[in-house]
N, C-alpha and C positions, 0 to 999 in steps of 0.2 A: 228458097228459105230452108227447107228440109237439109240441101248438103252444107250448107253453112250453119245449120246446128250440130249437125255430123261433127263436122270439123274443132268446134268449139267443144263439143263433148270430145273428143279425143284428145283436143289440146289440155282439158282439164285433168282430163287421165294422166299426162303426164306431168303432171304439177300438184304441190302439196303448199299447204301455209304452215309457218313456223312463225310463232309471234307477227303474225299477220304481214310477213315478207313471203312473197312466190319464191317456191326455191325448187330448181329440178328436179325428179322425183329419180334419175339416175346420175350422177357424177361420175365423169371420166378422168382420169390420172394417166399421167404416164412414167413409167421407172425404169430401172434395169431391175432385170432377178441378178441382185449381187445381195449379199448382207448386208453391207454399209448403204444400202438403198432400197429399204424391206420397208420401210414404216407405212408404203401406202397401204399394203398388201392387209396392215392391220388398222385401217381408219375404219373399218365397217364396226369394230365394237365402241367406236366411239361418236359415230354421226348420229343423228336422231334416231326413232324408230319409224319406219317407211321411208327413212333416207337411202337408194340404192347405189353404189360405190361398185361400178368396173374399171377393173388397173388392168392395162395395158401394157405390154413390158415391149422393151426397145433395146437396142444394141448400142447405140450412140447418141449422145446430146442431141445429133444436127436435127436428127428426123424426128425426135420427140419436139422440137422447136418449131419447126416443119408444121407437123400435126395441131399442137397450139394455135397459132397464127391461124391456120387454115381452119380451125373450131370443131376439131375431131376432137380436142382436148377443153377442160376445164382446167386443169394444173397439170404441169410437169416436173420434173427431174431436170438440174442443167446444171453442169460444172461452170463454178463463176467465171472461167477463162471463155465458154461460150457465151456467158449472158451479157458479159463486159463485151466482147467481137459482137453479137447481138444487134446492144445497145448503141456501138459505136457508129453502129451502119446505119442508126434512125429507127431500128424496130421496137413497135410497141411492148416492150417486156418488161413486167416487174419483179424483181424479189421482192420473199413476201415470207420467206421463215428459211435458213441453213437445214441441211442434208444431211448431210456429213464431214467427217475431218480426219484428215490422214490418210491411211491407203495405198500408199504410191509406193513401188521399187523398181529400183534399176535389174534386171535379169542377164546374163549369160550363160554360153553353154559351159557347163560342168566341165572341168580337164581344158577345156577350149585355149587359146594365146592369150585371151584379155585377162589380164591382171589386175591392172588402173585402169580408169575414166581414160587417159590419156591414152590407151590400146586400144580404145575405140576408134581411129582412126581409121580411115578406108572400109568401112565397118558398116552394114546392114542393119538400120534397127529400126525395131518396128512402133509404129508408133500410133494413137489416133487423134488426127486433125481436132483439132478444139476444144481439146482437155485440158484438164490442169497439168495431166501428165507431158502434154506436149511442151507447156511452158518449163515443166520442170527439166525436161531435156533439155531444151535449150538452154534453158538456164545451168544447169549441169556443165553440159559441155561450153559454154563461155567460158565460164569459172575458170576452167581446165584446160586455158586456150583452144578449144577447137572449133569453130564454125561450123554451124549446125548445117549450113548449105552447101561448104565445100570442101568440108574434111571426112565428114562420113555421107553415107545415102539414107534416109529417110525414106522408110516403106511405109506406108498406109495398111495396116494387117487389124482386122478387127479382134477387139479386146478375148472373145472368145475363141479365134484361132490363133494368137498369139505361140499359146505352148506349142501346138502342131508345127506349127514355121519353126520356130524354136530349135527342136526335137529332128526337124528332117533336115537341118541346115540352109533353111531357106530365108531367116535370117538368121544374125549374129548376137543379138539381145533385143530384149524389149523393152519399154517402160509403161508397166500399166499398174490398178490396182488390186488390190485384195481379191480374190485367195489365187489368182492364177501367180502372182508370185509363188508362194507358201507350196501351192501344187505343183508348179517346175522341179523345186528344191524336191518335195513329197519322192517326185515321180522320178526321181535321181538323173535329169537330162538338162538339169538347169541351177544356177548359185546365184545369189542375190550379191551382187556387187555394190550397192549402196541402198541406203533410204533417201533420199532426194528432199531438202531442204528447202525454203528458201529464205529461212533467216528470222527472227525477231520481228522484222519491220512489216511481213506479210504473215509469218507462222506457219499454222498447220492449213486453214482455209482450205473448203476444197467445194463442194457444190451446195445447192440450195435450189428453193422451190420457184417453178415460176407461173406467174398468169397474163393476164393480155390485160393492157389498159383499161381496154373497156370494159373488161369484167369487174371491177375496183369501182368504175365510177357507175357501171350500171347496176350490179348486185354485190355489194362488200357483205352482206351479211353472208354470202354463200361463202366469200374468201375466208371472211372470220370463223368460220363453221368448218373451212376446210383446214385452217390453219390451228386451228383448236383440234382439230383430232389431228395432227401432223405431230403436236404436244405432245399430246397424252399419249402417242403409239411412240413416240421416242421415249418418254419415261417408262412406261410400259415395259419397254424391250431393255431401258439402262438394268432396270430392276429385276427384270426376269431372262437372264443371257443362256441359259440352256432353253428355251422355250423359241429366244431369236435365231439362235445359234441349229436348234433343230428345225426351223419353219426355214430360213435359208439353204438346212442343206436338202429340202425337196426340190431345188433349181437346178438342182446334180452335180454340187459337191460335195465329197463327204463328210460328215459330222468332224471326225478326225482333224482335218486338213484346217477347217473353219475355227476350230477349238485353237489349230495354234497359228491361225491369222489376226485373230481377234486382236491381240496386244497394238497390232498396226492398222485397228478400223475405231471411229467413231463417229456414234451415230449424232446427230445433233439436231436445233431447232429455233434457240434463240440466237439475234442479231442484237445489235448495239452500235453505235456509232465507234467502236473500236472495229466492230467487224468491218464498220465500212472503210471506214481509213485504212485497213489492210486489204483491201478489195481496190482500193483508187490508189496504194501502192503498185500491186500485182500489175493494174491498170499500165502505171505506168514502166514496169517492165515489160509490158505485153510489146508497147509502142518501143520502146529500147531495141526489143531485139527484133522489131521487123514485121509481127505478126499483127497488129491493129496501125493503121495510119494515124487514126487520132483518136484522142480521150472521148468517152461516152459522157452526156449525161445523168451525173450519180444521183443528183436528185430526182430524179425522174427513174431512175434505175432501180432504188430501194423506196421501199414503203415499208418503214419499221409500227407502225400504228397498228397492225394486226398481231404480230407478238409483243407491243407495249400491253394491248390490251387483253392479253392470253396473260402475262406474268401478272397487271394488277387485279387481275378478277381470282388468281391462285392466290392473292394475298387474305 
């Protein structure tokens, strides 16, 4: 009897009521320290007060996906190109509020032979699995007849050693986003050769937040409370850009650099059913060019009911 009050007194410790819903007394996130993916880093001035908020930073989608699933996470960070691959494979993921938009460049080496997209040919570039930037590669180089799988080589080079490869010739461009673009150029070893599109019918889109099924149908208020401060730290940051712009550059890059990456980053939050029909376009470019076998389901994929009810409670 004694260790099972133990127990129960500890489990209380870690639990608080909020409008008489139990809600963890620490929340775990996952992000990149990039700028265009800062806003969890400021959900602590807008969760309750005794709400504790540890962000977790990650390198890439997979293993913040990873960590989720496995319930080291309460929300992550995931480029819609991984939640669509995700989803497609059966896993429990939902979007649940957008990240951000834009971000993405094509890079070479400075003085280098590549001129065009089409000199990319026989050509090293580096890339990471499951981004949006890897669709846009591909999608890139179709465009520009080249076959993503047997006109150039595709390296796997993580986003933050990109310049180094870059810079020692180890490879021959990159596609990532914001500011290791901006810093190539900065650091004079690299030229942005495109901004990478893909059109009207999909836009800018680029990542969004994600949670596990379960979490939605076992605690939504925790979801609504995290997607309520996901808001407010996006408006927050729209409003005050030397404040985001300086909380960014302590991830170690410089103020400078970030200052003139800005123009190619945004930060976001709401969804809408245009977002999604650009999402189940994307989708099915994914399947086009090879990389998902088959369509996900989007219903099940998006849960727009947490930012419906984040925009009608602003009203």
């Amino acid at each position: 009897m004694k260790r099972l009050l133990v127990v129960l007194f500890l489990l209380a410790c870690s639990l608080f009521f909020v409008r008489g819903v139990v809600v963890a007394k620490e929340i775990k996130i996952g992000t990149w320290k990039t700028a265009q993916t800062i806003q969890p880093f400021f959900y602590q001035k807008f969760l309750p007060s005794g709400q504790k908020n540890t962000v977790f930073s990650f390198t890439n989608p997979a293993d913040q996906k990873v960590a989720l699933l496995a319930g080291s996470l309460d929300m992550c960070g995931t480029t819609l190109a991984h939640a669509i691959h995700s989803a497609s494979q059966g896993q429990p993921v939902v979007l649940v509020a957008a990240l951000c938009n834009k971000c993405s460049a094509l890079v070479v080496k400075k003085g280098g032979p590549v001129k065009t997209i089409k000199d990319l040919k026989g050509k090293k570039i580096g890339y990471v699995p499951g981004t949006m930037h890897e669709i846009l590669l591909r999608e890139t180089l179709t465009r520009n007849g080249l076959s993503p799988d047997k006109d150039v080589r595709l390296t796997r080079v993580d986003f933050f050693d990109m310049g180094m490869a870059l810079a020692r010739g180890g490879i021959d461009a990159f596609l990532s986003g914001e500011p290791f673009p901006t810093l190539a150029v900065h650091q004079g070893y690299g030229r942005i050769l495109s901004y990478p599109y893909f059109g009207e019918s999909i836009g800018t889109i680029n990542a969004g937040m994600l949670v596990k099924r379960k979490t939605i149908e076992r605690n939504p208020e925790l979801v609504y409370r995290l997607v309520l401060a996901h808001a407010r730290a996006t408006q927050y940051l729209e409003a005050h850009e030397d404040e985001w712009l300086k909380k960014a550059s302590t991830f170690g890059t410089p103020l400078e650099i970030l200052r003139k990456a800005a123009p190619n980053m945004e930060l976001a939050w709401e969804m809408d059913e245009s977002f999604v029909k650009k999402t189940k376009t994307l989708g099915e470019r994914m399947q086009a060019l090879g990389v998902i076998e088959k369509q996900p389901n989007y219903e099940k994929l998006f849960d727009l009911s947490f930012v419906e009810k984040v925009r009608a409670n602003r009203k």
